[in-house]
VEXMAR-506514 format. One line per 3 residues: number of its first residue (from 1); for each residue x, y, z of C-alpha. Coordinates in steps of 0.02 Angstrom, whole numbers, plus 50000, padded with zeros to 5 digits. Layout:
N
NUM = X,Y,Z; ...
//
This chain:
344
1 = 49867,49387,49791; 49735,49380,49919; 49750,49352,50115
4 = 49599,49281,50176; 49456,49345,50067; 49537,49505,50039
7 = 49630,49522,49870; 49792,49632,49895; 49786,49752,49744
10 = 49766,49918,49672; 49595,50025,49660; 49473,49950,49646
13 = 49504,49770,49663; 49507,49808,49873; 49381,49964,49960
16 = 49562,50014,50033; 49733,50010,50084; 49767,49847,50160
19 = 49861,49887,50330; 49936,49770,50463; 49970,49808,50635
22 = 50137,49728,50667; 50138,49692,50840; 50319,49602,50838
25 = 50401,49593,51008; 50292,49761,51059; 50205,49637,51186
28 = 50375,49635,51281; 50316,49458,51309; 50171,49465,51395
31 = 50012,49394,51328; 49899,49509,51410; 49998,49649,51332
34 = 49992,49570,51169; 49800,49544,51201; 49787,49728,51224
37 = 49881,49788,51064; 49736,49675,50980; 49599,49771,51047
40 = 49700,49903,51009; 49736,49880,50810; 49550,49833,50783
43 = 49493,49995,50879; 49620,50087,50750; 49535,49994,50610
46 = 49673,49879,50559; 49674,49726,50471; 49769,49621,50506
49 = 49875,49605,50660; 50061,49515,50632; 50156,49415,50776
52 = 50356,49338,50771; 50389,49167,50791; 50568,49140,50819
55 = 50689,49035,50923; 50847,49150,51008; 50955,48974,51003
58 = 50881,48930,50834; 50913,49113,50765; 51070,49175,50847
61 = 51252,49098,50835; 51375,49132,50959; 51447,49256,50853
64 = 51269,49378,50849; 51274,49553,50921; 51165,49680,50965
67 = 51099,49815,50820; 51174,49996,50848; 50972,50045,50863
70 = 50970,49908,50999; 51118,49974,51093; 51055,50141,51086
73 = 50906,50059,51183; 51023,49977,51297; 51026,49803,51243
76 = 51188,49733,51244; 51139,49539,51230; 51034,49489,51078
79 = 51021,49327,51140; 50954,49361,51329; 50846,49513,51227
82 = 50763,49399,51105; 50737,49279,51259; 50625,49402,51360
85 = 50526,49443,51210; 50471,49255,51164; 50309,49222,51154
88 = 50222,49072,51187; 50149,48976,51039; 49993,48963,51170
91 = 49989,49106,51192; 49996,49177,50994; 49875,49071,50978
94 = 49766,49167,51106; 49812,49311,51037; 49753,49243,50858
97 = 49605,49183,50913; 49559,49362,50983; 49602,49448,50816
100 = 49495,49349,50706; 49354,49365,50824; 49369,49564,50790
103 = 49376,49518,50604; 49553,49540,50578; 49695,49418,50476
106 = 49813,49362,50546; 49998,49323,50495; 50165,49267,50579
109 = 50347,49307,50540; 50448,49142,50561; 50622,49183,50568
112 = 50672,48978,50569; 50650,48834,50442; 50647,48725,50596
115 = 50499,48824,50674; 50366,48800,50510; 50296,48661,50583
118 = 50231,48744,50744; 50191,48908,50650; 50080,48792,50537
121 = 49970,48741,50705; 49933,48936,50689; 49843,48939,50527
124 = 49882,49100,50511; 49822,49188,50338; 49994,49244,50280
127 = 50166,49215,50313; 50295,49377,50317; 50470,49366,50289
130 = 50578,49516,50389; 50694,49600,50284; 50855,49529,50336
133 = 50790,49362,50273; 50740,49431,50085; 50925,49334,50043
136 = 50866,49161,50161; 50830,49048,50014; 50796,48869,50108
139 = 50690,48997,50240; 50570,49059,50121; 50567,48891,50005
142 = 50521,48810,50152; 50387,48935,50187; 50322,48909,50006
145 = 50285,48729,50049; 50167,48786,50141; 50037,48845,50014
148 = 50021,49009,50086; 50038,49173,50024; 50204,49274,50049
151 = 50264,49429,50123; 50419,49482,50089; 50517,49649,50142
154 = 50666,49722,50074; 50724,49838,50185; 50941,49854,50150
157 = 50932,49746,50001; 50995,49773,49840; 50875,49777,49681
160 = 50980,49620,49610; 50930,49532,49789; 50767,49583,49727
163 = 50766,49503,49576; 50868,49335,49604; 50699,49317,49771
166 = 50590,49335,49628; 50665,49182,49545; 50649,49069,49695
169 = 50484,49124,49710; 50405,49110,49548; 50229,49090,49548
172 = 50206,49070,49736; 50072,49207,49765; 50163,49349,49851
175 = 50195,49531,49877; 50371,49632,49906; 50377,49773,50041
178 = 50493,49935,50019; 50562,49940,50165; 50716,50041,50247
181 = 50784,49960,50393; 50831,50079,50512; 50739,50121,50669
184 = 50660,50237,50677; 50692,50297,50505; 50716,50470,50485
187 = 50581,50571,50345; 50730,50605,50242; 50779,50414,50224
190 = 50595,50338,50199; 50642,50273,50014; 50452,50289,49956
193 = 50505,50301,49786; 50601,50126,49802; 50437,50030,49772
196 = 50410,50090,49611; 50577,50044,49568; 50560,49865,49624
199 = 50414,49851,49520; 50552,49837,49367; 50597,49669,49437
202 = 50439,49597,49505; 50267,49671,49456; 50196,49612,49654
205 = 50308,49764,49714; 50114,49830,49800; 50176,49866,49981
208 = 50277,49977,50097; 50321,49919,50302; 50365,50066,50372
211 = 50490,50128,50523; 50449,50301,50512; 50367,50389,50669
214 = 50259,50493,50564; 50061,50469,50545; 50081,50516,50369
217 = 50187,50392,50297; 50089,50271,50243; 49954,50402,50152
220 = 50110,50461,50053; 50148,50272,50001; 49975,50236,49942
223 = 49958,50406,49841; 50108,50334,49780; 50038,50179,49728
226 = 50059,50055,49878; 49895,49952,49918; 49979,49847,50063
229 = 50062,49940,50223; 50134,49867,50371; 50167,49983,50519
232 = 50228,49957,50713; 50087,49969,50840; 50149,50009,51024
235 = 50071,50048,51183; 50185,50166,51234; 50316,50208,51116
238 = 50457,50259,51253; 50425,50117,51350; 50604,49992,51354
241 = 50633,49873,51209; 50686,49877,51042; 50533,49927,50931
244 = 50444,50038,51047; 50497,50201,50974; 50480,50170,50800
247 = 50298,50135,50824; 50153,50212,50854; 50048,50216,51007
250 = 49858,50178,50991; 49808,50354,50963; 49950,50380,50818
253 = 49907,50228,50735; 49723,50257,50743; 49760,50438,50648
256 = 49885,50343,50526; 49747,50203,50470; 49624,50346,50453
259 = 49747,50465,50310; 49803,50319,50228; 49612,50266,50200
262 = 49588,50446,50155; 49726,50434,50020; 49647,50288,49961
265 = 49507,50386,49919; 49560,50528,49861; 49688,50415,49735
268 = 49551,50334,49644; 49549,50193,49522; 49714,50198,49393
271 = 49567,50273,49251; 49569,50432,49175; 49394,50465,49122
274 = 49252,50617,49153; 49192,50592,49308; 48992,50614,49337
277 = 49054,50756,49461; 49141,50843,49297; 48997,50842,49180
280 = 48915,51013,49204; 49087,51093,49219; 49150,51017,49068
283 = 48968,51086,48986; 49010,51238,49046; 49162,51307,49040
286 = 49238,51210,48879; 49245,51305,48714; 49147,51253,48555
289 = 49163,51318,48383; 49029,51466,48373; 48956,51543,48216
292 = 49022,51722,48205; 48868,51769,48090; 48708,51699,48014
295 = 48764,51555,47890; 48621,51507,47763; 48570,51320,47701
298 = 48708,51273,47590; 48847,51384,47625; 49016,51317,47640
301 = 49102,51351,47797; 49275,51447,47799; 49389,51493,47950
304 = 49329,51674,47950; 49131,51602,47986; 49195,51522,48155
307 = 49258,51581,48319; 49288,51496,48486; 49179,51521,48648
310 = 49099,51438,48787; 48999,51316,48812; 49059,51162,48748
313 = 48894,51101,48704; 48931,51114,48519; 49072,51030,48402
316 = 49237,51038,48500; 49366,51163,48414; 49465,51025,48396
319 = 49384,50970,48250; 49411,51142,48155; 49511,51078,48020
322 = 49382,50952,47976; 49223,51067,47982; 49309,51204,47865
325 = 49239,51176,47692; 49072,51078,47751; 48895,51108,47707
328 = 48771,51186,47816; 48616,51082,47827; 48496,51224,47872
331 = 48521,51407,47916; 48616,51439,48080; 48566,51576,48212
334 = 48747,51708,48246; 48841,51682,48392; 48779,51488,48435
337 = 48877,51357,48457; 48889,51238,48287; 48830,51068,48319
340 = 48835,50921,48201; 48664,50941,48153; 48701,51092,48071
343 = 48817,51005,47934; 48777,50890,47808
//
């Protein structure tokens, strides 16, 4: 898949973890807040920066309560919560136009089939799906009318919800992100190893948005094979609201862009091959099959001619079985390391 002109996939089809600053409702509404978490994520070295688009009266049913994570940060009405948090579509688009001016993507959870339309005056570079909405069929259909690429967490689903999203999505370009939907999300309970197991179901299983508080999280998930992560930027993580403290403030996030770009390069490409930094040590320090005395033209090599020392410049002892009972070629010095020269 690629957002923009970045393709989102392992070593080496990117120079490195892919990772958005998910601003969400951090902005506590304001636009000059939101304006500052930009400045913010590109100073950390982010991406892409990700907004929410949503509608309390198109989202919310009479019946909606508050989140035990909200309650805890004393929200008791979703409704007049979600209300305070709106942001303009003027003003995302402000904020928008300030991101790709510092080079970064941008993308826009839409939590409404009714608010496509006005998301679409965005032209944002991706669309992301939150994880409660990994089971909101005519949602993300309608987002696939769209023609653009797909983000899609998982956090509380089950791997058949996994799957059955996978068929409605079919060749729609998209990626899945492990996800665990608590927040924050305690070490213990960060569900790394989920990814891998999505990756049964739907090979575009590349990502991991994480609600953990830790700097280090998302340098586990690419050394475990994640090329996409998606983390909460705040600008003060216990300021009020519902996201603040399962994010990280500028400084955090800054230190978690720079380890997971260090696991990136420490991870490599998925090769296993002698690297040019390997060659004198492999020289070196391997073993070759060495001539325990003089051998003369002609003679034919037994087990009790050959021993096994460094360097492994000469035939690898590997091979023993196949240079017992061969002909020397010319007379060979003691205590050197047989090459293939020396046989006929």
């Amino acid at each position: 898949m690629h957002i923009g002109e970045r393709t989102i996939a392992p070593a080496p089809a990117q120079p490195g973890p892919y990772i958005i600053a998910e601003l969400g409702v951090n902005h506590d509404g304001s636009r000059s807040r939101a304006l500052e978490l930009v400045d913010a994520a590109s100073d950390a070295g982010a991406d892409a920066i990700k907004l929410q688009l949503f509608d309390p009266d198109l989202l919310l049913s009479s019946a909606s309560i508050a989140a035990e994570y909200q309650l805890s940060a004393g929200i008791e009405d979703p409704h007049a919560m979600l209300r305070e948090l709106e942001l303009e579509l003027s003003d995302m688009q402000l904020v928008f136009d300030l991101a790709r001016e510092l080079a970064m993507h941008c993308i826009v959870t839409t939590f409404s089939s009714e608010l496509i339309e006005q998301a679409e005056t965005l032209q944002c570079d991706a669309y992301k799906t939150a994880s409660p909405d990994l089971i909101n069929r005519p949602l993300i259909e309608s987002l696939m009318t769209t023609g653009r690429p797909l983000i899609l967490s998982t956090g509380a689903a089950t791997l058949e919800e996994v799957r059955e999203a996978t068929e409605w999505l079919g060749t729609t370009p998209h990626v899945l992100m492990q996800c665990v939907s608590a927040y924050p999300t305690p070490a213990q309970h960060a569900a790394l190893a989920g990814r891998a197991a999505m990756l049964s179901v739907n090979p575009n299983a590349l990502g991991y948005s994480d609600h953990t508080t830790a700097t280090d999280t998302g340098a586990l998930a690419v050394a475990s094979g994640a090329c996409i992560l998606e983390k909460h930027l705040t600008y003060d993580r216990n300021a009020s609201g519902p996201d603040h403290s399962a994010s990280l403030d500028p400084a955090g996030f800054a230190e978690y862009v720079r380890l997971a770009n260090r696991a990136w390069t420490m991870l490599g490409a998925p090769l296993k091959k002698v690297l040019e930094i390997e060659e004198d040590v492999r020289d070196v320090s391997r073993q070759s099959l060495v001539t325990k005395r003089e051998l003369p033209r002609g003679h034919e090599i037994t087990a009790d001619d050959l021993t096994v020392k460094r360097p492994g410049t000469g035939i690898s002892p590997a091979k023993l079985a196949q240079v017992i009972g061969a002909i020397t070629s010319r007379s060979v010095d003691a205590d050197v390391p047989l090459v293939n020269d020396d046989l006929q």
